[in-house]
C-alpha positions as CSV (number, residue, x, y, z in Angstrom):
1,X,38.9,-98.3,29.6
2,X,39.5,-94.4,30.8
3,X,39.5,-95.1,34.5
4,X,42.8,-96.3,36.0
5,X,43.7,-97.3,39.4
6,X,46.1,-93.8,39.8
7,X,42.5,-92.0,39.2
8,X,41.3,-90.8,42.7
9,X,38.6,-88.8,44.1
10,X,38.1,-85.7,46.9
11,X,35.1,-84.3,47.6
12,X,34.9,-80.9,49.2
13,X,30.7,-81.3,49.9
14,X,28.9,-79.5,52.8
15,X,25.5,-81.3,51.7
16,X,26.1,-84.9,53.6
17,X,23.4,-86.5,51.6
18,X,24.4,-85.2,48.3
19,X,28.1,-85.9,49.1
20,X,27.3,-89.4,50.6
21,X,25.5,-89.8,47.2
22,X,28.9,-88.8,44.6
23,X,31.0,-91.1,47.3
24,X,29.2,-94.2,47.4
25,X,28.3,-94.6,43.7
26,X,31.9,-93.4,42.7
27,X,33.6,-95.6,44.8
28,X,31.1,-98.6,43.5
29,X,32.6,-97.9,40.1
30,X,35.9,-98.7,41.4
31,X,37.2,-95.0,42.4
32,X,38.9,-94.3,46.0
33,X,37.5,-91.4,47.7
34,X,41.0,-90.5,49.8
35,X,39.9,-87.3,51.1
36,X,35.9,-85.5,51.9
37,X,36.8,-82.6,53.1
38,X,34.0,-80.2,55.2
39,X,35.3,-77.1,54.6
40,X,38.1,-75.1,53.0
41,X,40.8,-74.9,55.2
42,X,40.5,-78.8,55.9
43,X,40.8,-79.0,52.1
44,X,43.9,-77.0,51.7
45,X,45.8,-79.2,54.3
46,X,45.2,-82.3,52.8
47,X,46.4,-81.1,48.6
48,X,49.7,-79.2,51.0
49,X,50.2,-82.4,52.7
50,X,50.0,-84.9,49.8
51,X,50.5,-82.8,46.5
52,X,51.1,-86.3,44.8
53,X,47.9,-87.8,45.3
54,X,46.4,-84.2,44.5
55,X,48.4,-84.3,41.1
56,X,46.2,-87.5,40.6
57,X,42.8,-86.6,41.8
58,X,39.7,-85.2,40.8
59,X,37.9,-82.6,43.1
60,X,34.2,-82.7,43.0
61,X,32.8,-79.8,45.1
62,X,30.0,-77.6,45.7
63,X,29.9,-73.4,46.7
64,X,27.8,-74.5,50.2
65,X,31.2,-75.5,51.4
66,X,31.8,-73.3,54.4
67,X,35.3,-71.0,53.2
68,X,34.3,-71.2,49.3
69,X,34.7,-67.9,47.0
70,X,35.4,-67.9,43.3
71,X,39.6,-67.7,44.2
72,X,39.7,-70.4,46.2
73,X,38.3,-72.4,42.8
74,X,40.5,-70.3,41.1
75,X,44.1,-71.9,43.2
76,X,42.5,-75.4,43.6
77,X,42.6,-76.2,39.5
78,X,46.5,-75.4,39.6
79,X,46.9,-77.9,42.4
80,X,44.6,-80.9,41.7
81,X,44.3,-83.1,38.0
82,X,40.2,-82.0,37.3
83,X,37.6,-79.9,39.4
84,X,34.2,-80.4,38.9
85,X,31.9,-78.2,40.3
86,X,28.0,-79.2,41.0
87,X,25.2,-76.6,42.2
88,X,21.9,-75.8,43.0
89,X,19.7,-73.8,40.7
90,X,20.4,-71.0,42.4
91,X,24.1,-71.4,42.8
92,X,24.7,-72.2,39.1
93,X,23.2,-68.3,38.6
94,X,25.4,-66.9,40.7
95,X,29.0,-69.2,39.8
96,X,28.8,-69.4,36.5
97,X,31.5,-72.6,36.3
98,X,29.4,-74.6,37.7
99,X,26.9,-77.6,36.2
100,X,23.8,-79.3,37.7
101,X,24.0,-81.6,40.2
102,X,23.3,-84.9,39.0
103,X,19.7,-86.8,39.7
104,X,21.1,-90.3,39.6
105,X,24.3,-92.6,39.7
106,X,24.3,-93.0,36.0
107,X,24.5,-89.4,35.1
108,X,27.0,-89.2,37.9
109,X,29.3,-91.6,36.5
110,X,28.8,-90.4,32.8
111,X,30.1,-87.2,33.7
112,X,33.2,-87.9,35.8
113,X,34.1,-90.2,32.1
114,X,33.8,-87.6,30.3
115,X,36.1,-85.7,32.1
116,X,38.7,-88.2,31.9
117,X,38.2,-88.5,28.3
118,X,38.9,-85.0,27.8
119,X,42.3,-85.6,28.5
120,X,42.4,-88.3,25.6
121,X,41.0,-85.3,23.2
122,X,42.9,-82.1,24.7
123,X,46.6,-82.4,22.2
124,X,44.0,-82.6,19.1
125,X,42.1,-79.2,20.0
126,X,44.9,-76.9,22.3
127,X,45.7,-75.4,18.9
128,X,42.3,-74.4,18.2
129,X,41.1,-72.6,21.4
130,X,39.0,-69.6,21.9
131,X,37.8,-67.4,23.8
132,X,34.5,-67.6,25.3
133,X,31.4,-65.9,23.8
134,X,29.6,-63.0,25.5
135,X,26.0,-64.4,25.1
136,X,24.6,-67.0,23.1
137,X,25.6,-67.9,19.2
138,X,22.5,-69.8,17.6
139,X,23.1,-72.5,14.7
140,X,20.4,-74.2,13.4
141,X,21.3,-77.3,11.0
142,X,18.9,-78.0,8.2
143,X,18.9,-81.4,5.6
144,X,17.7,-80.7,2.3
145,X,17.0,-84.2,2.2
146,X,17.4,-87.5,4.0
147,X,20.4,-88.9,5.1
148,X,22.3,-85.9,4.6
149,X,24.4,-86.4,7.9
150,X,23.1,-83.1,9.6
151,X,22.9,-84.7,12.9
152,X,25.9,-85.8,12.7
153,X,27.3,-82.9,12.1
154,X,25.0,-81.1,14.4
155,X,25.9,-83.4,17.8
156,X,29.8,-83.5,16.7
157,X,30.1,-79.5,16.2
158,X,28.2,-79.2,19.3
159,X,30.8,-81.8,21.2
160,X,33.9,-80.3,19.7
161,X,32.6,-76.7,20.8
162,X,32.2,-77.7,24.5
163,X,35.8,-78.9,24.5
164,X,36.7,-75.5,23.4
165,X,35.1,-74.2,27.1
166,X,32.1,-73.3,24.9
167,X,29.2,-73.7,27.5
168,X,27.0,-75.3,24.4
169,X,23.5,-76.9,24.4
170,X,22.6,-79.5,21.9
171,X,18.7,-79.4,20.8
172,X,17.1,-82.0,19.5
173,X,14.6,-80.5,17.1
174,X,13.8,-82.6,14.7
175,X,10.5,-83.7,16.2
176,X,9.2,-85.9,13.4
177,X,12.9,-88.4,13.7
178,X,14.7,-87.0,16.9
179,X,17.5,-88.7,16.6
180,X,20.0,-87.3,19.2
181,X,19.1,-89.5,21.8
182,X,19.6,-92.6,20.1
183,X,22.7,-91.5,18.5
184,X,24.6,-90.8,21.9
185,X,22.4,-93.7,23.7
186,X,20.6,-90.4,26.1
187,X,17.8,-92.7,28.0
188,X,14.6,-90.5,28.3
189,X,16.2,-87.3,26.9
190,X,12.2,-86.6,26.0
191,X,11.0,-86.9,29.2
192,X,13.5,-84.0,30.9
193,X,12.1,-80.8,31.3
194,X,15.7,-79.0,31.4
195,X,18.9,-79.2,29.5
196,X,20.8,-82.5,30.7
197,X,24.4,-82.3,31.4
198,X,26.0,-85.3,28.8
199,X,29.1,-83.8,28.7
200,X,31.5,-81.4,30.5
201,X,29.9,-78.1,28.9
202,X,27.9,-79.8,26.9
203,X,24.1,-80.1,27.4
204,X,21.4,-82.0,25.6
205,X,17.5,-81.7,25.4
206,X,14.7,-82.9,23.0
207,X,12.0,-80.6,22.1
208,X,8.5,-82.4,22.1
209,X,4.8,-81.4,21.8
210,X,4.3,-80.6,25.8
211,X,7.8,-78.8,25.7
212,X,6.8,-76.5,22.6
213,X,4.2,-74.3,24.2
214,X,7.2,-72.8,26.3
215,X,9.6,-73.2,23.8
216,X,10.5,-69.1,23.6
217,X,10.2,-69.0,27.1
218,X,13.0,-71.5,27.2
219,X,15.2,-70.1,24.2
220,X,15.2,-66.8,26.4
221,X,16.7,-68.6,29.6
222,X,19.0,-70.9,27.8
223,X,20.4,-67.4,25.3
224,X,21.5,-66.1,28.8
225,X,23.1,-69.1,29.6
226,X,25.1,-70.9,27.2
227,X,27.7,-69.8,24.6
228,X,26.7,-71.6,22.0
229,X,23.1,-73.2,21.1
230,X,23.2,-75.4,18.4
231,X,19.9,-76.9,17.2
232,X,19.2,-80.3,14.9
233,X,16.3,-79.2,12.7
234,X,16.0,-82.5,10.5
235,X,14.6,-81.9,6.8
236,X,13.4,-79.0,5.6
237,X,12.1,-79.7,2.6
238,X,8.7,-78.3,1.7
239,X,9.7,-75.0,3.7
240,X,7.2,-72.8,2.6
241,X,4.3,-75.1,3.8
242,X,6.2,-75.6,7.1
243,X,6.9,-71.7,7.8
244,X,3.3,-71.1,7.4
245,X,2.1,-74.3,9.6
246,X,0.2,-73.9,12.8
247,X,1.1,-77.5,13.9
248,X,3.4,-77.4,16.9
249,X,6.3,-79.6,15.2
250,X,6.8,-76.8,13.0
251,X,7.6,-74.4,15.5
252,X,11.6,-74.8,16.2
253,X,11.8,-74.3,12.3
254,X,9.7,-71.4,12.6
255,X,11.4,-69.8,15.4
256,X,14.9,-70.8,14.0
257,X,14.1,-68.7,10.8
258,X,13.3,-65.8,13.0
259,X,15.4,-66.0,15.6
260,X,18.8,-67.9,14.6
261,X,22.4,-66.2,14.0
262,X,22.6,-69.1,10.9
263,X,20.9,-71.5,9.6
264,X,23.4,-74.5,8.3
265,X,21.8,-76.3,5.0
266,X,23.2,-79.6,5.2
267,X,23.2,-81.7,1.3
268,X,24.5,-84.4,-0.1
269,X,27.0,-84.1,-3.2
270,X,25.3,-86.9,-5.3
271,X,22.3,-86.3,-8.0
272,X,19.5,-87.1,-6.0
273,X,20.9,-84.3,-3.5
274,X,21.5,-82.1,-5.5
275,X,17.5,-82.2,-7.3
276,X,16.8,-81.9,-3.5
277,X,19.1,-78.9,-2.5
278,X,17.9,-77.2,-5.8
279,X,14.6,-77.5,-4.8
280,X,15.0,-76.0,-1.3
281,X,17.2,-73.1,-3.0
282,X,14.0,-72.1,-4.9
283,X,11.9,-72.2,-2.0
284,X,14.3,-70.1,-0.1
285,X,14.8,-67.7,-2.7
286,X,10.7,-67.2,-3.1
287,X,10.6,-67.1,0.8
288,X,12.7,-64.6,2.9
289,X,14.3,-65.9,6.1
290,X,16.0,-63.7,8.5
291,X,18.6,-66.1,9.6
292,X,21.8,-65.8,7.8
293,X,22.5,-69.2,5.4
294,X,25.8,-71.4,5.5
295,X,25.7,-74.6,2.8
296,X,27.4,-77.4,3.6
297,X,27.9,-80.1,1.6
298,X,28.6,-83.3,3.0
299,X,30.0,-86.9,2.3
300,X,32.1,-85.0,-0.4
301,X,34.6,-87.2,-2.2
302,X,37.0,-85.5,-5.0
303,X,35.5,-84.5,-8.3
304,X,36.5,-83.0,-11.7
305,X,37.1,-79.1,-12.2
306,X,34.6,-79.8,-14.9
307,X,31.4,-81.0,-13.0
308,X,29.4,-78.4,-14.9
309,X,26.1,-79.6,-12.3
310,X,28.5,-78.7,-9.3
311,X,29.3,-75.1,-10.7
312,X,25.8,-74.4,-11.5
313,X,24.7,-75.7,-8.2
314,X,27.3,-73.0,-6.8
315,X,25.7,-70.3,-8.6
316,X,22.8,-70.9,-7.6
317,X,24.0,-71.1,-3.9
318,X,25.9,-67.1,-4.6
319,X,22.6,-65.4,-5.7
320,X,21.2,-66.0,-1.9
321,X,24.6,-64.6,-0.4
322,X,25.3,-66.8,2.0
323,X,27.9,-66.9,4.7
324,X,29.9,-69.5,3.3
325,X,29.7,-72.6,1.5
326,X,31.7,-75.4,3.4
327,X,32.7,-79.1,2.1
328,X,32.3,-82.1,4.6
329,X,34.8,-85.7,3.6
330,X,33.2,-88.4,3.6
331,X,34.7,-90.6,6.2
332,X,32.1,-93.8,6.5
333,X,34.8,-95.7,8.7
334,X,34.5,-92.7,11.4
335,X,30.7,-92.3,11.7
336,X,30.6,-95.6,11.8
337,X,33.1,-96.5,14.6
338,X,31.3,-93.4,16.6
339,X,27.6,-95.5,15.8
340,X,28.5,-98.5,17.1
341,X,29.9,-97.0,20.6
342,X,27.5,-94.4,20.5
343,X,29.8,-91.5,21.2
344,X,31.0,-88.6,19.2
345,X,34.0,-88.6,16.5
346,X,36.1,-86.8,19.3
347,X,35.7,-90.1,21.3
348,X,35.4,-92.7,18.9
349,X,37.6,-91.4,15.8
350,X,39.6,-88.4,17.1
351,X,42.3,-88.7,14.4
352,X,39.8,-88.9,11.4
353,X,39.5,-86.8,8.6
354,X,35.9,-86.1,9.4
355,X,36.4,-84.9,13.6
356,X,39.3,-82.8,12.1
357,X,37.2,-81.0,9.6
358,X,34.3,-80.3,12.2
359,X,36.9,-79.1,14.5
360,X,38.4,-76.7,12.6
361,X,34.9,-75.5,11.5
362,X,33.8,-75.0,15.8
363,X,37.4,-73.1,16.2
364,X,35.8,-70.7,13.8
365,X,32.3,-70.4,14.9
């Protein structure tokens, strides 16, 4: 368990009915509300007067309070253990630190845990931070096959990004197998029409027939508000029939070629990989994409300096000039511990070989 009994909760909520609804359905998980403050100066009184219980406490707030400006947020953090900020539509455009305000209890609840897991993750990735990014990076990750592990990488990279105060959206493009969903247990991801909030700075959504025909539309909001988009394509294989398809479950390829800073091609290091990655190399040479190429080769295990099939794969790899060519371990104990909670490496496995290898590659992105 995350939660303990020193965990405590102040809320500083104009909205009764949405405060009423954080309150009740915290406090029915076991958390004390000890303070619900209705405006500002209230607020400040109570973290003066009891700076332990502040130094314990999560603040859960929202800008309608009557007193709020971006420096009062700005004092609160250095006073109080987490602050959690919720708005309306509008509000998020105009506070930028802020996140959606939750539809129901469960998504409530989900993301208060997350915040306390954070603290479970932050010694691992202090060394790593970065700075934000102005405007949106997009990452696409490709398999050249099956089983490659592109969505794990994909969800992982986008985790470990978000707890590098990366604002990041995961998508879910893979529309023959989405898989995102059922990896981190996300009931009705397909049914949402927006970006749901899984993680603190870390969204999630699952692109689907009905959500395709708006799917640039969409690309354009979510580019002005994210710093990182990072989309699960699933196989690629056959790419030349797919970038000339018509059918609507080709269209996040499509647009990824077009549109994407990179395109990650996700392999696996054995023989039937490779025949598959070699394939895909062809296609890619006989059809231009605009999207700059990253290899990655996955479940990697040691091999000798004189794999001759592993040097001429390389070679191949060089003549497209991509960005880099990266190596994955394989780490079967990891994915599977993060499988059977579904949960990310950073959760389940945060010392493993594996979540240290993804980090390092999301300090550099």
């Amino acid at each position: 368990m995350v939660e303990s009994s020193t965990h405590t909760i102040i809320t500083a909520i104009s909205d009764s009915n949405f405060e009423s609804f954080v309150s009740s359905n915290l406090h029915s998980q076991g958390w004390d509300i000890v303070a619900r403050a209705v405006d500002i100066a209230a607020l400040q009184v109570f973290l003066s007067q009891n700076p332990e219980t502040a130094k314990n406490s999560i603040l859960i707030y929202a800008p309608d309070l009557p007193g709020f400006s971006d420096d009062s947020v700005v004092n609160l953090r250095t006073v109080v253990r987490h602050i959690i900020g919720y708005g309306t539509e509008s509000e998020i455009t105009r506070y930028g630190s802020l996140s959606p305000r939750p539809t129901d209890p469960a998504e409530l609840v989900s993301q208060i845990r997350s915040v306390l897991r954070r603290e479970f993750r932050e010694p691992l990735i202090s060394s790593h931070k970065v700075s934000n990014l102005a405007g949106a990076k997009v990452i696409a990750i490709a398999s050249a096959g099956s089983a490659t592990g592109a969505t794990t990488l994909a969800l992982n990279l986008a985790m470990e990004s978000s707890l590098l105060d990366k604002r990041t959206l995961l998508i879910d493009g893979n529309s023959i197998e989405p898989t995102i969903s059922v990896a981190l247990e996300l009931r009705n991801l397909r049914g949402d029409q927006n970006p749901r909030l899984i993680s603190q700075l870390l969204w999630a959504y699952e692109l689907t027939e009905a959500k395709s025909a708006s799917f640039d539309k969409f690309m354009a909001t979510a580019y002005a508000n994210f710093d990182l988009i990072i989309i699960d394509l699933g196989s690629v294989s056959n790419l030349a029939v797919k970038l000339t398809d018509r059918r609507w479950n080709s269209q996040c390829l499509i647009w990824s070629s077009d549109n994407c800073d990179e395109i990650w091609i996700n392999s696996r290091p054995d023989e039937i990989g490779r025949f598959r990655l070699t394939r895909l190399i062809q296609e890619l040479t006989k059809n231009k994409i605009k999207a700059k190429l990253q290899f990655v080769a996955n479940l990697e295990v040691p091999r000798r300096r004189s794999d001759q099939g592993a040097h001429e794969l390389a070679a191949q790899i060089d003549e497209l000039n991509p960005l880099n060519r990266l190596t994955l371990p394989r780490d079967n104990r990891a994915v599977a511990t993060a499988a059977i909670s579904s949960s990310s490496l950073s959760e389940a496995s945060p010392k493993s070989m594996l979540r240290k290898a993804i980090l390092k590659i999301a300090s550099e992105v």
